[in-house]
VMD Tcl script that draws the C-alpha trace (Angstrom):
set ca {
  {7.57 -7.84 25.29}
  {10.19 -5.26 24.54}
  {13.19 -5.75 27.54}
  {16.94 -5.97 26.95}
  {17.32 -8.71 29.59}
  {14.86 -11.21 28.37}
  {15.53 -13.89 25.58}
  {13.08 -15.94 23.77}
  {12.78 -19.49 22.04}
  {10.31 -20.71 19.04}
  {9.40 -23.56 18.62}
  {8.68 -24.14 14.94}
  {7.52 -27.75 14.95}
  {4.44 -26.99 17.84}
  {4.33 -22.75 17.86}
  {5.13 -22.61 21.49}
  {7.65 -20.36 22.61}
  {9.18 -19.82 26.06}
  {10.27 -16.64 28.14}
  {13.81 -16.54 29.93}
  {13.65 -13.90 32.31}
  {16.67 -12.79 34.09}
  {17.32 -13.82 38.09}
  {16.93 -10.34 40.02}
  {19.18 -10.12 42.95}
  {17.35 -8.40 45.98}
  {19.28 -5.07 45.54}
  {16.39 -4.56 42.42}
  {13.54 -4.77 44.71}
  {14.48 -0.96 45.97}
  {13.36 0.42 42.16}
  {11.22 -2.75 41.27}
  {9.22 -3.85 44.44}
  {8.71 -7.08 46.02}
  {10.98 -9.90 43.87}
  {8.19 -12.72 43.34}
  {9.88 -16.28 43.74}
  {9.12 -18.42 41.08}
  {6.25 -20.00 42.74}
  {4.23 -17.46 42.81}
  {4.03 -17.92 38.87}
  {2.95 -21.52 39.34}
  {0.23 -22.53 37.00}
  {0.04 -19.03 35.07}
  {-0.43 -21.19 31.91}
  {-4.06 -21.91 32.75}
  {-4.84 -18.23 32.94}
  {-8.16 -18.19 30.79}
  {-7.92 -15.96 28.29}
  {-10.64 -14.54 25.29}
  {-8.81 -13.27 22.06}
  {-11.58 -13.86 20.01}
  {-14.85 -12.05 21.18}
  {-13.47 -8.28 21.44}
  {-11.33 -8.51 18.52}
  {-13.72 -8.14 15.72}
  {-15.23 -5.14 17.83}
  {-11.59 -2.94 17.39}
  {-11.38 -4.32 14.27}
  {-14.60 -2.78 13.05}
  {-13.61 0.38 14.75}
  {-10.85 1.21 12.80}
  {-12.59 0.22 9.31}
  {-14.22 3.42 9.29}
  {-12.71 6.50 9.92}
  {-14.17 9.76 11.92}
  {-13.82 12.70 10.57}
  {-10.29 13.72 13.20}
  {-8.61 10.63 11.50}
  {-9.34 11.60 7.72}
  {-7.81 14.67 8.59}
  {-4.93 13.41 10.17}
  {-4.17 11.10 7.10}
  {-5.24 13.71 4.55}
  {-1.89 15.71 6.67}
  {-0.19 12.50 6.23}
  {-0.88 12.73 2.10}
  {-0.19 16.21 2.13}
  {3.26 15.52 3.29}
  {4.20 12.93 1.34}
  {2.92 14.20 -1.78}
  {5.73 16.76 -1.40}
  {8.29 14.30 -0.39}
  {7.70 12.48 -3.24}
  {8.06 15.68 -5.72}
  {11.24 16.37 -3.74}
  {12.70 13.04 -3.89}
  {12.32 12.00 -8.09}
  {15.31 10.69 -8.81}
  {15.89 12.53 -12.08}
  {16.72 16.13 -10.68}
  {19.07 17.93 -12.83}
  {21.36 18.42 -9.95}
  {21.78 14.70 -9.79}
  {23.79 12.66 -12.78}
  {22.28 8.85 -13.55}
  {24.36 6.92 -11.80}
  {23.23 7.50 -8.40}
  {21.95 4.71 -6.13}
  {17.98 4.07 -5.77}
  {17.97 3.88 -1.82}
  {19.10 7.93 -2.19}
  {15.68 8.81 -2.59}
  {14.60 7.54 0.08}
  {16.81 9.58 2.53}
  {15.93 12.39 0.77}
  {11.78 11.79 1.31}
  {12.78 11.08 5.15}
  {14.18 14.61 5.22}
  {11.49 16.12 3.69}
  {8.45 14.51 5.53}
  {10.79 15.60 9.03}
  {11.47 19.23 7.73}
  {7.86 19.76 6.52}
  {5.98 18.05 9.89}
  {8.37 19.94 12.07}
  {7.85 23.13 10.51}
  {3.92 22.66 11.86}
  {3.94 21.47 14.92}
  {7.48 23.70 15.67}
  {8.33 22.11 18.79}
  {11.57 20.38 17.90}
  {11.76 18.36 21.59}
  {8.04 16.82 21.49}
  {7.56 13.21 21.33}
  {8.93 12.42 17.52}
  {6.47 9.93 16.84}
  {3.59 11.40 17.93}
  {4.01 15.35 16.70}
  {6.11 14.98 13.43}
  {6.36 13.35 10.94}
  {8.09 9.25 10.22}
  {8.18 6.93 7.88}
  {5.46 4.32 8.03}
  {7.36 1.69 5.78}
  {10.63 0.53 5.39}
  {10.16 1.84 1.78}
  {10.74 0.54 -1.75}
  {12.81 2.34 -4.05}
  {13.17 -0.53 -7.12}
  {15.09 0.59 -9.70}
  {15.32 -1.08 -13.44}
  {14.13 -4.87 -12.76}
  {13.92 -4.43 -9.67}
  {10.68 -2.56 -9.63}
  {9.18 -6.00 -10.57}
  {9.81 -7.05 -7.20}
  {6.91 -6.34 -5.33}
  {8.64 -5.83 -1.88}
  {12.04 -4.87 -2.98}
  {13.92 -3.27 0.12}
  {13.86 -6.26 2.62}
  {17.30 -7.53 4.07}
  {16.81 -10.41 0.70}
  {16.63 -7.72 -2.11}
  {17.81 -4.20 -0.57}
  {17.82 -0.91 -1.93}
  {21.27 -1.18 -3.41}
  {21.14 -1.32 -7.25}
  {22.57 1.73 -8.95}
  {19.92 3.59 -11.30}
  {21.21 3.64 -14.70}
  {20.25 6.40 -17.45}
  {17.07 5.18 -18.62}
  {15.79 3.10 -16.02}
  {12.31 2.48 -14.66}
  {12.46 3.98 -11.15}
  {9.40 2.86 -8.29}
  {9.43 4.29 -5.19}
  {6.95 3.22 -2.67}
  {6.95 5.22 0.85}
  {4.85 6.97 3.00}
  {4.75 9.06 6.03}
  {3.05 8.75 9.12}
  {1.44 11.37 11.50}
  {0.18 11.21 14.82}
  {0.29 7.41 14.09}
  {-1.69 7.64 11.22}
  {0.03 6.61 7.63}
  {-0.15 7.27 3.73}
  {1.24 4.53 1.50}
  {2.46 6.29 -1.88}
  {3.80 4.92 -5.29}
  {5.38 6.75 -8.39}
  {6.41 5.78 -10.99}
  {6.32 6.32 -15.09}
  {2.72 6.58 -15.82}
  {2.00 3.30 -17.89}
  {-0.66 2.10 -15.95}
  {-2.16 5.71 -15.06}
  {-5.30 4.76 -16.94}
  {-5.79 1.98 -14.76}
  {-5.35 4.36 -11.93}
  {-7.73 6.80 -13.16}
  {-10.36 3.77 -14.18}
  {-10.51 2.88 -11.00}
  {-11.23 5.81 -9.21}
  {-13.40 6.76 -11.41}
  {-15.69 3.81 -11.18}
  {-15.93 4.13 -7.44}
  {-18.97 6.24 -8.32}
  {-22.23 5.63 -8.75}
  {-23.70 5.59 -12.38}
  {-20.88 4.21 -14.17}
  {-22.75 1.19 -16.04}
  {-24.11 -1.67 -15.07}
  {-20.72 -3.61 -13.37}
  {-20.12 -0.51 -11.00}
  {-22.67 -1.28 -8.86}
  {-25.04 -3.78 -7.01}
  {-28.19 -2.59 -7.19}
  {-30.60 -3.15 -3.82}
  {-33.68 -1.65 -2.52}
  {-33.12 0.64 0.73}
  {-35.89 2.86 1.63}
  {-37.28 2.95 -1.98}
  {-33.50 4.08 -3.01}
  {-31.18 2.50 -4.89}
  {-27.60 2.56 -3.16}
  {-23.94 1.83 -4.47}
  {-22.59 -1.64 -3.54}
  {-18.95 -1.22 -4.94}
  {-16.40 -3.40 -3.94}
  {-12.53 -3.82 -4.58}
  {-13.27 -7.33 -6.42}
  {-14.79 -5.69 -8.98}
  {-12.26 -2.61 -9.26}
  {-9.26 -5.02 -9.23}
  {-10.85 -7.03 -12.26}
  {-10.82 -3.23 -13.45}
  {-7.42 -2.60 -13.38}
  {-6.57 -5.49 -14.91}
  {-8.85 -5.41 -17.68}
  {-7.23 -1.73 -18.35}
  {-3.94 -2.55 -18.12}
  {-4.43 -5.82 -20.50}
  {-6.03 -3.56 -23.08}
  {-3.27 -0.88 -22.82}
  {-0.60 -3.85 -23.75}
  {-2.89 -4.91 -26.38}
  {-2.95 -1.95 -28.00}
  {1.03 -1.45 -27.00}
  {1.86 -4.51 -29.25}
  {2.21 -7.07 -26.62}
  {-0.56 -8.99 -26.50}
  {-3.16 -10.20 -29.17}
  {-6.87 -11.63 -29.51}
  {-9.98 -11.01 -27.07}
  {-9.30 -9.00 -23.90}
  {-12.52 -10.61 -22.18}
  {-10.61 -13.75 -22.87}
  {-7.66 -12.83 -21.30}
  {-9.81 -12.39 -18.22}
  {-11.55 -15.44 -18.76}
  {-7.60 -17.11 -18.44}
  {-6.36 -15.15 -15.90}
  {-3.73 -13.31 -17.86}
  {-4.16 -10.54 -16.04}
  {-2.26 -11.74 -12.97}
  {0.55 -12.40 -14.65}
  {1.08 -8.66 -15.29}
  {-0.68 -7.41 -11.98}
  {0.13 -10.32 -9.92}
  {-1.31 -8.34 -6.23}
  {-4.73 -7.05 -5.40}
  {-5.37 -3.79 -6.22}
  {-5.30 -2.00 -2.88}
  {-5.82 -2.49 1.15}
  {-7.27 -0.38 4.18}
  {-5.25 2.40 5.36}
  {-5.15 3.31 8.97}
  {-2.74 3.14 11.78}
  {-1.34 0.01 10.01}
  {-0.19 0.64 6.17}
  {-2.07 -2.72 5.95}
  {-5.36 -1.85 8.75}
  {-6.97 -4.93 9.47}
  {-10.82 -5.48 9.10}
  {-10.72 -7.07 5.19}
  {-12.51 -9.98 5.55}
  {-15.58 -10.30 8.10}
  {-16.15 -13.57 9.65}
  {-17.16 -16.22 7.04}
  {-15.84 -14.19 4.28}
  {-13.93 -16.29 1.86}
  {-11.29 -15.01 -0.30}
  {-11.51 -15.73 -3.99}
  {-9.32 -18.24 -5.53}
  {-8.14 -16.98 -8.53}
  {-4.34 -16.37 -9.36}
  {-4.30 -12.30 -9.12}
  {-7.64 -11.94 -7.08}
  {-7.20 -14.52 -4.19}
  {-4.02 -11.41 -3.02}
  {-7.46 -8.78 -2.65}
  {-6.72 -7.26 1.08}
  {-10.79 -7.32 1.23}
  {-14.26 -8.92 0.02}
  {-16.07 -6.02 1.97}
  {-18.48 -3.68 0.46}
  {-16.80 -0.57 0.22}
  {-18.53 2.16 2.63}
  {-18.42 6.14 3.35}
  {-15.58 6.87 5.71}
  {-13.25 3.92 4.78}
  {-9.66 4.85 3.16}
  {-8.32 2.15 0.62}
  {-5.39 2.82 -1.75}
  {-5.46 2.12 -5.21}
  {-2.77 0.80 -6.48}
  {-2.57 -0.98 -9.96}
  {0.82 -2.07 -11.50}
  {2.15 -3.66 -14.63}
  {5.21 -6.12 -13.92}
  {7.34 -8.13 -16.07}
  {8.53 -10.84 -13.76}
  {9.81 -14.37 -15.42}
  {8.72 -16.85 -12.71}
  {5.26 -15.52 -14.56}
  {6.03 -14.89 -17.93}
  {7.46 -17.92 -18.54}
  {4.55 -20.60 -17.56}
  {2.15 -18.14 -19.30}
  {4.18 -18.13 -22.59}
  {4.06 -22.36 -22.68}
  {0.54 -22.80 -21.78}
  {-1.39 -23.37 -23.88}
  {-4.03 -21.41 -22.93}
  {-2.53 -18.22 -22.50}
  {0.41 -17.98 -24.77}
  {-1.94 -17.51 -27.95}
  {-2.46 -14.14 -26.21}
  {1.25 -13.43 -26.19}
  {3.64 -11.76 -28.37}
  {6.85 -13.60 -27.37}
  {8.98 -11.93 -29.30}
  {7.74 -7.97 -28.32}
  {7.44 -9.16 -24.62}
  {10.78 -10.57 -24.71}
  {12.47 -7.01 -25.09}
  {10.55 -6.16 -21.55}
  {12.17 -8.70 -19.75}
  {14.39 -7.04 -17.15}
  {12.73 -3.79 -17.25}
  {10.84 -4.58 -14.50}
  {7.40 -3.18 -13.48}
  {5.05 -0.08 -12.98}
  {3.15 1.08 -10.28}
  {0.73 4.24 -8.92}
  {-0.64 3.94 -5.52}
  {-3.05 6.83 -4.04}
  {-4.91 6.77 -0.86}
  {-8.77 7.54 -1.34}
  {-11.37 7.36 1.09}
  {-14.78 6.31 0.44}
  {-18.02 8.70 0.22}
  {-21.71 8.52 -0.24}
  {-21.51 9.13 -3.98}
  {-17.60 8.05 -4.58}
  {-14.79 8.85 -3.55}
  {-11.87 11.30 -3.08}
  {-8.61 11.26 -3.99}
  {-6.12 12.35 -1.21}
  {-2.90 12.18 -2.30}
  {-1.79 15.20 -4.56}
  {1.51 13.56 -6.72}
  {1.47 14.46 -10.26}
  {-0.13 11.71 -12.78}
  {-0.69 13.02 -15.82}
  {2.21 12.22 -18.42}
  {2.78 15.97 -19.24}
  {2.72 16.95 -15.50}
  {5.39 14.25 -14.37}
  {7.27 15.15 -17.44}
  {7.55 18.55 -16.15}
  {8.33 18.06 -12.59}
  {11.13 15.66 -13.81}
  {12.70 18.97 -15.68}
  {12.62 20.48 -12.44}
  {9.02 22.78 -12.67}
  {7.24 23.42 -9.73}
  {4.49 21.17 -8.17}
  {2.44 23.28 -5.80}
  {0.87 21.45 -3.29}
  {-1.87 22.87 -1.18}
  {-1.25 21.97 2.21}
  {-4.78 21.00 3.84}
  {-5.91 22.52 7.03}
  {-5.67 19.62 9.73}
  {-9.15 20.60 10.67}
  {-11.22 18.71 8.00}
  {-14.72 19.95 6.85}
  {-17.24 17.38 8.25}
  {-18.74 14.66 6.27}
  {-22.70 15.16 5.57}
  {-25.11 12.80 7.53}
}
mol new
graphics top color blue
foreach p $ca { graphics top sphere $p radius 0.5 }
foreach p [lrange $ca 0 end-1] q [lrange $ca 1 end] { graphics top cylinder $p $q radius 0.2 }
display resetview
């Protein structure tokens, strides 16, 4: 209930909460109407109400997207693709000791200048015609990018980026009430990234896919579970071969090391909420490993639904440390090499996909490959094709 006037009280200890409304002298009954006494609001508690039966039905609407709303987050993508390009913070007009939170003023402008230089009318309803942000934002720089939702009023985006630092900026904009969630950062885990949407293909070996009978056809069952034990698998083998970690990747797994590096799952549904709802059906259990049991869905993964993917690498102590005195995963540790990462912080590449009949496609258009970022961060151009907000119709 959004009204000035009105205060509100929580209970913690039973979850009620109560109302206070403001007394209305009769002089508000000429813009209002009729004052009701407070009788007339006697036994409105017992109003029956059903929050459970039409609930699933919206959510299930916006799990798959039509064609109108792919486009409209495809503009979304389009937009902050370029903000992101425009925001690095390693421009040669900028020296190193500028604060991380500057970047993210900077993507604001540009997701506002580019939206309002399509719809042009300056005066229409800002949230609906142009473009906003559809997050707070992250912009972690040094250790901070190992803290997963650095910006909130706890952690804010006040640390001064150093020469050298690891710099992770997570943002998005939103159009017409539609968002894209976005993360850059140094490519370490970019063959995670790439693994990942690669797999979500059919043909990929025998792990990609669940294999059923449909019509004498055999169909892709692909679902994030299986992608997030991707990611991690890739990013344990690129430390392995970095000189962090030793012995058996598949035994890693087996011990869960992975979450200590990728502690999150490895993406979520993407809709009018950066987090859309409709992850877990009724019944569905989430699984209850460390690292897995933070997967945003069990769900097969279907045509028409938009998921980011969004692997990291992290070097946070609150894991490090327990994993470096059990004993059954610091034989798989290098203390001493993973001791000089401690307080770099963490990695991360996030882009927005959504789900066809025979994989998937990859809407955001940030650079990824090493030689690509290296050259945007020397100032070269990054064209970005801006994509016609009519989009070309899915095939039945």
């Amino acid at each position: 209930m959004e009204s000035a006037s009105i205060r509100g009280l929580h209970d913690i200890a039973t979850g009620n909460s109560i109302l206070f409304a403001p007394r209305l002298s009769e002089e508000y009954a000429v813009w209002l109407g009729e004052i009701k006494p407070l009788t007339y609001f006697k036994g409105i508690e017992k109003f029956e109400k059903d929050l459970g039966t039409l609930h699933p039905i919206l959510t299930e609407c916006r799990v798959l997207k039509t064609d109108t709303e792919l486009a409209v987050i495809q503009f979304a993508n389009d937009i902050s693709s370029e903000a992101h390009v425009e925001s690095r913070p390693d421009l040669p007009c900028l020296n190193a000791s500028i604060r991380s939170r500057r970047s993210m003023p900077r993507f604001s402008f540009q997701i506002w200048t580019a939206a309002g230089s399509v719809v042009g009318g300056l005066h229409r309803r800002v949230e609906v015609s142009r473009g906003r942000d559809v997050v707070s934002g992250s912009g972690g720089g040094g250790e901070n990018s190992s803290v997963l939702h650095y910006g909130h009023a706890a952690a804010p985006n006040e640390r001064t980026l150093q020469d050298g630092d690891m710099a992770l900026l997570d943002m998005g904009a939103e159009f017409n009430f539609y968002g894209s969630d976005i993360t850059c950062s140094f490519p370490a885990v970019l063959n995670a990234h790439n693994a990942v949407i690669s797999s979500m293909k059919p043909g990929c070996g025998e792990q990609t896919s669940c294999q059923c009978s449909c019509a004498s056809e055999f169909l892709l069952a692909l679902y994030l579970l299986f992608t997030s034990r991707l990611a991690e698998k890739t990013v344990l083998e690129a430390l392995k071969q970095g000189g962090l970690l030793v012995g058996d990747v598949d035994n890693m797994m087996i011990e869960r090391l992975g979450a200590v590096f990728m502690p999150h799952g490895l993406g979520h549904f993407l809709g009018i909420d950066t987090h859309d709802p409709g992850g877990y059906l009724k019944g569905a259990e989430r699984p209850k490993e460390p690292g897995l049991r933070a997967i945003r869905t069990s769900r097969e993964l279907l045509e028409g639904m938009v998921i980011t993917v969004e692997p990291g690498c992290y070097f946070i102590d609150v894991l490090l440390v327990p994993a470096m005195e059990s004993s059954r995963t610091s034989k798989f540790l290098k203390s001493e090499e993973i001791s000089k990462f401690r307080g770099f912080g963490g990695v991360r590449i996030e882009s927005d996909v959504y789900v066809t009949s025979n994989g998937c496609v990859n809407m955001t258009k940030c650079p990824r490959e090493v030689h690509d970022i290296e050259a945007v961060m020397a100032g070269a151009p990054w064209p970005i094709k801006k994509t016609s907000i009519h989009f070309e119709a899915r095939e039945s």
